[in-house]
Every structure is written in structure tokens, then in C-alpha cells.
C-alpha positions in Angstrom: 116.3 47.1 -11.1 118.9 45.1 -13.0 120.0 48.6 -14.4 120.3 49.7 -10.5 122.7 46.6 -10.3 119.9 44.8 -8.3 120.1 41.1 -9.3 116.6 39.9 -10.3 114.8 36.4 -11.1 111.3 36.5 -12.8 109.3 33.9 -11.6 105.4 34.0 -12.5 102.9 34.3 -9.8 101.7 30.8 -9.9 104.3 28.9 -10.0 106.5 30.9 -7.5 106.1 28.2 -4.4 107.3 25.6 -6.7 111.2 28.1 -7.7 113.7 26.5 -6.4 116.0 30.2 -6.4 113.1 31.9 -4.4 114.3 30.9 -0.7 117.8 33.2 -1.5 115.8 36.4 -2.4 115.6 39.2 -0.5 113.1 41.0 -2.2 110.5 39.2 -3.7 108.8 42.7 -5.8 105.5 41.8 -6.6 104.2 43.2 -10.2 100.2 42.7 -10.5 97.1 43.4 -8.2 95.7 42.2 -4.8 95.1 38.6 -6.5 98.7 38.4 -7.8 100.2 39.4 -4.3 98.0 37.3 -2.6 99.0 34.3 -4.6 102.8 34.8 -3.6 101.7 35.3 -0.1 100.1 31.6 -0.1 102.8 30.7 -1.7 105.2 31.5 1.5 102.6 30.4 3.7 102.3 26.9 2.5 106.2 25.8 0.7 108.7 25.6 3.7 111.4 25.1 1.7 110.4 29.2 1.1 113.0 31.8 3.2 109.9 32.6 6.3 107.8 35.8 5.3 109.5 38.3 7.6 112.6 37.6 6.3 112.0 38.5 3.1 111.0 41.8 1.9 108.3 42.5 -0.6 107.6 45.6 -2.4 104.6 46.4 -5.3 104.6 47.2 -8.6 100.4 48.0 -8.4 99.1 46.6 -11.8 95.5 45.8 -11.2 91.9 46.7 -10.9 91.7 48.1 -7.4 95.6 47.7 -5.6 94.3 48.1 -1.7 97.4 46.1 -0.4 99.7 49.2 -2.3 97.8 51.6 -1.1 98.0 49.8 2.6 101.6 49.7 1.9 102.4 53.4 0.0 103.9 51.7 -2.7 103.6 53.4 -5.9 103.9 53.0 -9.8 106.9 54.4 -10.6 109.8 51.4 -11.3 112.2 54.8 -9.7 110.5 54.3 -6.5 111.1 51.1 -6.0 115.0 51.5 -6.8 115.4 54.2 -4.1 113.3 52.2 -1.7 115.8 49.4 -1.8 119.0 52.2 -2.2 117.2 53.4 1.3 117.8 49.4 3.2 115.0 51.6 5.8 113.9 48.9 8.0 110.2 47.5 6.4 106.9 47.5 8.0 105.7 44.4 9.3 101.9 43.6 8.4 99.3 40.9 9.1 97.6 39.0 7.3 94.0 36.7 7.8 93.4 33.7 7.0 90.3 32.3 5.2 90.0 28.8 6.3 93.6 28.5 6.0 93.6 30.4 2.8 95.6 33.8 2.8 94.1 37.4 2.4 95.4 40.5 2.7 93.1 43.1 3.3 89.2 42.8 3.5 86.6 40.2 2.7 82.9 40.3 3.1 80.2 38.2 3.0 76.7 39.4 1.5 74.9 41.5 -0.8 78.9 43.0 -1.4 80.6 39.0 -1.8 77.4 38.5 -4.1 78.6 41.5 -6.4 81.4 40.2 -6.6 80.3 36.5 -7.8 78.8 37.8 -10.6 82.4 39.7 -12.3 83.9 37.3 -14.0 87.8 37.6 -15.0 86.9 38.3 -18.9 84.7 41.4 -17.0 87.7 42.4 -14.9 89.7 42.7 -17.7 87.6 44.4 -20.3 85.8 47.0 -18.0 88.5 47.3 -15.1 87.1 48.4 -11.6 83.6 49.6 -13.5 82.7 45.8 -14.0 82.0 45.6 -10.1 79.6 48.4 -10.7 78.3 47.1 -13.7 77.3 43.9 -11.3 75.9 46.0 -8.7 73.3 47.1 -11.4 72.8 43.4 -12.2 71.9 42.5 -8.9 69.5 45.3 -8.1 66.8 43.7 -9.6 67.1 39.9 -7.4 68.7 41.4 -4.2 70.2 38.6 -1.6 69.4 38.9 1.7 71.0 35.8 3.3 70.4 34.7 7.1 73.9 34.7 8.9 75.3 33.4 11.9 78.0 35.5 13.1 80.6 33.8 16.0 83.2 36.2 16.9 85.6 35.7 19.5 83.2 33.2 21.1 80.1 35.0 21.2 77.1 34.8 18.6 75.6 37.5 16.4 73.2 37.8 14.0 73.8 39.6 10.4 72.5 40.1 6.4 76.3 41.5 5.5 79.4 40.7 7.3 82.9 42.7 6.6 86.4 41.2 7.8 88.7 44.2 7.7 92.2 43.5 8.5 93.1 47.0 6.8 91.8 50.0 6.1 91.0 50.3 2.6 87.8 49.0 1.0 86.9 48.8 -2.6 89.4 51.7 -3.4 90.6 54.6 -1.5 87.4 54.5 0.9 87.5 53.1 4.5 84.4 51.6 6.5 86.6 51.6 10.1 89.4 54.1 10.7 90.7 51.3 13.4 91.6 48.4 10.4 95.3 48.3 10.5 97.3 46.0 8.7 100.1 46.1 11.3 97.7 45.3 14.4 97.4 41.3 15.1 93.4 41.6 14.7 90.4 42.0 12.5 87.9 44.6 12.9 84.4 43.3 11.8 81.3 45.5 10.5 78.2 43.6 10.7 75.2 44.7 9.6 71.8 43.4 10.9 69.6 44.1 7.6 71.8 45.1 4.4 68.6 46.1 2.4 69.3 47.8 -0.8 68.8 51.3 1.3 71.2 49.7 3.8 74.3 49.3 1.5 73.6 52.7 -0.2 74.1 53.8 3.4 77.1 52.0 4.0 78.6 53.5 0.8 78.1 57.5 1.6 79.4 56.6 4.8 82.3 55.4 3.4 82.8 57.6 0.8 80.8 61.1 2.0 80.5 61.0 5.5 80.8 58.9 8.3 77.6 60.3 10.1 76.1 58.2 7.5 76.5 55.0 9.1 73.4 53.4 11.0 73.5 53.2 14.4 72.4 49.5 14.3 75.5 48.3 12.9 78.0 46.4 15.4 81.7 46.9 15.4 84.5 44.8 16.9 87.7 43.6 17.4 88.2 39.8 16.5 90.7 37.1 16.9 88.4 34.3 15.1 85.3 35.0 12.8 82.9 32.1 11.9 80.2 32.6 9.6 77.5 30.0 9.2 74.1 30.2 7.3 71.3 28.1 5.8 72.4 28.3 2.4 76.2 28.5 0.7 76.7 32.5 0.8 79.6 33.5 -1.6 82.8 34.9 0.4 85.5 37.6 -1.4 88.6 38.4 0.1 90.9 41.2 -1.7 88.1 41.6 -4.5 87.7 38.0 -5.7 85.7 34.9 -4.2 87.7 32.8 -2.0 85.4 30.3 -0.8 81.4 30.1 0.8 79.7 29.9 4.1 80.2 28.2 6.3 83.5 29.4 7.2 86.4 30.7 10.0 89.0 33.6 9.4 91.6 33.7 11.5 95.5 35.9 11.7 98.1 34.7 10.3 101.0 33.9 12.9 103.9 35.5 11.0 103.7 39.0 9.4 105.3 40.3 6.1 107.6 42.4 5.8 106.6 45.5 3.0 109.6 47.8 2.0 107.3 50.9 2.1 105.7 52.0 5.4 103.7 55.3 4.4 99.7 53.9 3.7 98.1 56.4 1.4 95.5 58.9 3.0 91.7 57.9 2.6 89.2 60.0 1.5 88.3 60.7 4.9 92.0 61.6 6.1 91.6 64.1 3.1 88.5 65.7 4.6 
């Protein structure tokens, strides 16, 4: 970028809300995975002394384990892209974000036998096995499989569920999709809930996400959502963008201002493929 005569600032991840230069950016190009982009996205959410999100344009450098807000976004690994994105000045694509008990996420969370997976990987995993150390967890878990109790509240009215999924976009745990309908640039959630999630139950939900739709059980409940609350007898894990964010009980919500991505072409899913 500085070769393309861009003038660039590196600031790190964590201690961009507290860089005094980042208010006068107008790309803040974010190099790292869904944890690293949500951290800047907190980061404009909560310093007001910050230039407001749809002001600034953000573009990704994907460096991580899974990348679902680049592949939301169609932004790709090549450092070239990026250059001729921003030669381009085409207007960027404004998306929506939830909100996790006032904490930012970008595209999916869960809570469940999935959120419960995801407990168990621990950073040193992540970075050793990669996107394999959520499978390697899986395996773990099959032998002591959670089943919690949840009280589901959306939009007002109350539900019952064993897994709950928050989908604000369309990509889930890679290039899969469990509702067509998630759409980062639409102002609301759609919600999978999913009265038992036996073992059988989530092996369902996976073929149906990666095979075949007609997988899917005709039990499970979709909506539309403004608010989610999810209550339970015990403290249920919750992950958002593929690490935990937090436990039950809980509210997601939309975040009021979008953010503005420089590249406006998602990738296709497996299913678009099909």
C-alpha cells in the first residue's frame, strides 16, 4: 500500500481504540481473522473520539483460522487486491453488526452443544492445529455430550431450545450456510433453534449445511429477530465469530450504525455452487 502511494499507520489490534491518528483514517485495513476484526470493530463502537464506523472504510487482509467476515465481504488474500480496491474509490457496502450484551460480533454465534465445542479450543490449539482443533474438540465432547435447557425470548415471544444460532450472516464455520436469508446488510438476525440437538441432531444440522438442505428437521424453528434473550438453569457457554464471548443468560441485539467494507461481492456457499 505505501508502494501504491497509500499513506499507512500500523497500529495493533488491541490497542487501536486507544491511537490517537486513528480518527483521520480512511481505511482502517484489517490484517488477521474474525477475532482481530472484531476487536477493531469494538474498538469504534466504544472510543468516540474514533471517526463513526460508516465513515470509515475497512477492508481484510484474511489471516486466520476460519475468515467468515472476508468471505461475507469478498475480500481476498492478495495485498494486489486490496490496492485496486482502493485505486477503484467504488462506493463500499454497508453491513450490520449484533451486539452480544453490548459486546460486538460480526457474523454468527450460537449457544449449545456448538458454543460447547468451542469452549474446549483453546488459543495454543488454534494455533497449532488451525480450523482442525474445532474438530479435534468435537471428538472430545462426544463422549460427555451437553444437552442444556434453554429459554429462548425472541422478539417478545418465548421458545424452547437445546441449541440456539444467532446468524447475522450467511456463513457458518466456513464456506457452509444454515439459512440462505442471513445477510449482513439486512438490520436483523435470523435465528435457528433447535428443540433437541442430540448428537444425531447436530450430525443433521451439519449435512444440511454442507450436503443438502433437505437434511434439515422439520422441528427446527426459523425467524427473523430484532432482540434474542437466552436464559437457562445453568451458565451455557456463548461463541460469536468462533470464540466465546460470554454465558447465558444473555440479549443480542443490532448494532445502530453499519460498517462500511470496501469489497461488496460475498463469496458463493457451497450451496450457491450446487
Amino acid at each position: 500500500m505505501t508502494a501504491a502511494g497509500h499513506a499507512t499507520r500500523l497500529v495493533d489490534s488491541l490497542d487501536y481504540a486507544r491511537a490517537p491518528q486513528c480518527h483521520r483514517a480512511d481505511v482502517v485495513c484489517i490484517v488477521g481473522g474474525d477475532g482481530t476484526a472484531r476487536l477493531v470493530v469494538e474498538a469504534e463502537l466504544h472510543a468516540p473520539r474514533i471517526t463513526p464506523a460508516p465513515a470509515v472504510r475497512h477492508a481484510l487482509l484474511p489471516a486466520g483460522t476460519v475468515n467468515l467476515i472476508a468471505r461475507e465481504t469478498g475480500c481476498g488474500t492478495d495485498p494486489a487486491g486490496l490496492v485496486a480496491a482502493l485505486a477503484q474509490d467504488d462506493a463500499p457496502a454497508l453491513q450490520y453488526h449484533g451486539l452480544l450484551d453490548g459486546a460486538a460480533f460480526l457474523c454468527c454465534a450460537s449457544v449449545g452443544p456448538d458454543s460447547a465445542v468451542v469452549a474446549r479450543v483453546t488459543p495454543e490449539a488454534k494455533r497449532r492445529w488451525g480450523r482442525a482443533a474445532y474438530g479435534l474438540a468435537l471428538i472430545a465432547q462426544l463422549w460427555r455430550w451437553p444437552r442444556p435447557a434453554l429459554a429462548v425470548t425472541i422478539n417478545g415471544a418465548a421458545h424452547r431450545a437445546e441449541a440456539v444460532f444467532v446468524l447475522k450472516g450467511r456463513f457458518y464455520a466456513g464456506p457452509w450456510t444454515l439459512d440462505p436469508q442471513a445477510d449482513l446488510r439486512c438490520r436483523e438476525f435470523r435465528v435457528l433453534l433447535l428443540p433437541r440437538a442430540r448428537r444425531r441432531d447436530i450430525a443433521r444440522l451439519a449435512l444440511a449445511a454442507m450436503v443438502n438442505p433437505r437434511f434439515a428437521d422439520p422441528a427446527w424453528q426459523r425467524f427473523s429477530a430484532q432482540t434474542v434473550t437466552v436464559t437457562g438453569q445453568d451458565a451455557v457457554p456463548i461463541q460469536a465469530d468462533g470464540d466465546i464471548l460470554g454465558q447465558t443468560p444473555a440479549r443480542f441485539s443490532l448494532a445502530t450504525a453499519p460498517i462500511a467494507f470496501l469489497s461488496s461481492a460475498a463469496r458463493q456457499t457451497t450451496r450457491d455452487q450446487a
